[in-house]
C-alpha positions in Angstrom: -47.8 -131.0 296.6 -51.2 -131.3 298.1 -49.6 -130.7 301.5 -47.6 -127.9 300.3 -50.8 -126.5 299.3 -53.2 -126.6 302.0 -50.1 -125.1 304.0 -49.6 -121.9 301.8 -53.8 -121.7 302.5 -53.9 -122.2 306.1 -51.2 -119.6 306.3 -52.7 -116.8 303.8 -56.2 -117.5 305.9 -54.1 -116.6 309.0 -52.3 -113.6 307.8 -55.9 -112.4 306.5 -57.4 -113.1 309.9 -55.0 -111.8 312.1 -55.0 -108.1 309.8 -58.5 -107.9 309.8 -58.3 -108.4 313.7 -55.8 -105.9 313.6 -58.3 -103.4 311.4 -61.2 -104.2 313.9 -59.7 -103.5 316.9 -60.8 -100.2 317.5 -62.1 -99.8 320.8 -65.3 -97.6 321.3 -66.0 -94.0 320.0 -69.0 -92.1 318.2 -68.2 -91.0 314.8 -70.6 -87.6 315.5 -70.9 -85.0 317.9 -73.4 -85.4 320.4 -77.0 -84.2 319.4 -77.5 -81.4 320.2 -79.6 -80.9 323.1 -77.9 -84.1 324.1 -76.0 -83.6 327.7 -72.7 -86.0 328.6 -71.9 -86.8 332.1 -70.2 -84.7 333.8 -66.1 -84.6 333.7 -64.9 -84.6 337.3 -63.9 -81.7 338.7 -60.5 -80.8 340.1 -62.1 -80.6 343.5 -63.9 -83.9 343.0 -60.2 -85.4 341.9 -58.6 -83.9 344.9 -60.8 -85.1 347.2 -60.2 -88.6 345.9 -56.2 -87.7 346.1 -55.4 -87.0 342.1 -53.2 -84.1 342.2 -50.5 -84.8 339.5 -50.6 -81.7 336.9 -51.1 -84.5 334.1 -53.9 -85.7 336.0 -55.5 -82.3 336.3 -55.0 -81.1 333.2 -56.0 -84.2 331.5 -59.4 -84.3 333.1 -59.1 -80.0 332.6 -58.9 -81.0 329.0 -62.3 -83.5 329.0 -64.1 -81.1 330.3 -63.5 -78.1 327.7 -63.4 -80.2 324.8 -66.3 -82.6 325.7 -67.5 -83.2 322.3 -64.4 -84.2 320.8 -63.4 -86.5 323.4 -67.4 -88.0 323.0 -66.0 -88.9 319.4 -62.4 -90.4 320.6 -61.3 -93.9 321.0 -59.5 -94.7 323.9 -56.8 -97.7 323.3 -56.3 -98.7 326.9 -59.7 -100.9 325.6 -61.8 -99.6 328.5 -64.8 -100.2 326.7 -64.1 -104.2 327.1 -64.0 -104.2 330.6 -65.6 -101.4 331.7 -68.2 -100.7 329.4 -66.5 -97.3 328.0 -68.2 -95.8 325.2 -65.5 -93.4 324.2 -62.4 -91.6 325.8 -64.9 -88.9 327.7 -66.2 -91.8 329.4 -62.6 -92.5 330.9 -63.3 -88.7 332.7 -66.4 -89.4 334.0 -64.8 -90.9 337.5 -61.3 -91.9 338.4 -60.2 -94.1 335.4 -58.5 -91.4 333.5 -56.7 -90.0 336.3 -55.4 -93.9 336.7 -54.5 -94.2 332.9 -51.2 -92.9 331.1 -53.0 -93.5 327.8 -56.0 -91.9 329.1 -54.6 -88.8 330.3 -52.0 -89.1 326.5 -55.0 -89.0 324.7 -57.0 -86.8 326.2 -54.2 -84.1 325.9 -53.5 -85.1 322.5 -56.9 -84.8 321.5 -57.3 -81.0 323.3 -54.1 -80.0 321.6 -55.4 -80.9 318.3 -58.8 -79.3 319.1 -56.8 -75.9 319.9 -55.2 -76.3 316.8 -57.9 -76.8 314.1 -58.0 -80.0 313.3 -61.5 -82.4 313.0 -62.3 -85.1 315.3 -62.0 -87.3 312.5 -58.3 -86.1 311.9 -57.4 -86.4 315.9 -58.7 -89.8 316.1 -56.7 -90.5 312.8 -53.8 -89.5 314.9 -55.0 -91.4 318.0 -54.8 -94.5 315.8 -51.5 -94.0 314.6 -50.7 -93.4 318.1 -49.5 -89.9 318.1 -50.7 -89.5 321.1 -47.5 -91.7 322.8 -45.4 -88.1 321.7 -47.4 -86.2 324.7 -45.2 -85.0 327.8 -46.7 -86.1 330.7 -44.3 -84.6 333.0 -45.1 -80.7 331.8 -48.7 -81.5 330.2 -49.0 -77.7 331.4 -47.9 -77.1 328.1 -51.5 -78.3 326.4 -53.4 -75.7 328.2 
């Protein structure tokens, strides 16, 4: 009985664990707007991309989309988890050199997020979305379509 017991416990502990892992596990992203007065890096440009060989529309309009919604990106997660191995601090990071234009989530996201932008909605309610991974219903093949 004991046994049986100590079992049922180590098993609850686990489930309990594991969904609080699952909770926490949201990479990097400010909850605000940046100050203001405060200036982000700078998006790449298209001519920057080029030069470095990123031509693909979704490319290009993704990192179109950082840099005319700057302050909603600044307060976006990005769940490729950049921010473990590269230090990201939130999804406008990804457009602040090549790693978006590398990135299907990156470029999902930040398309998702502009959409949502254009449409009304909070930051608070795109990174809701984000989370629930609405972003995955982007068309990366005519992301002309955002814009």
């Amino acid at each position: 009985m004991k046994s049986t017991i100590g079992i049922f416990i180590v098993i609850f502990a686990t489930a309990m664990t594991q969904a609080q892992l699952a909770q926490n596990d949201v990479p990097a992203f400010n909850d605000k707007a940046p100050a203001k007065g405060e200036v982000l890096p700078a998006v790449l440009t298209e001519k920057q991309l080029s030069e470095q060989g990123y031509t693909a529309p979704a490319q290009v309009e993704a990192y179109r989309a950082a840099a005319k919604a700057p302050g909603v990106m600044h307060q976006m997660p990005c769940y490729c988890h950049c921010d473990r191995g590269h230090g990201h601090k939130s999804l406008h990071s990804c457009f602040e050199g090549t790693h978006g234009a590398n990135c299907g989530i990156c470029i999902a996201e930040a398309l998702y997020s502009y959409q949502m932008s254009k449409k009304g909605w909070t930051a608070k309610m795109i990174r809701d979305g984000i989370m629930r991974q609405d972003y995955r219903t982007m068309d990366l093949q005519h992301p002309e379509h955002v814009m």
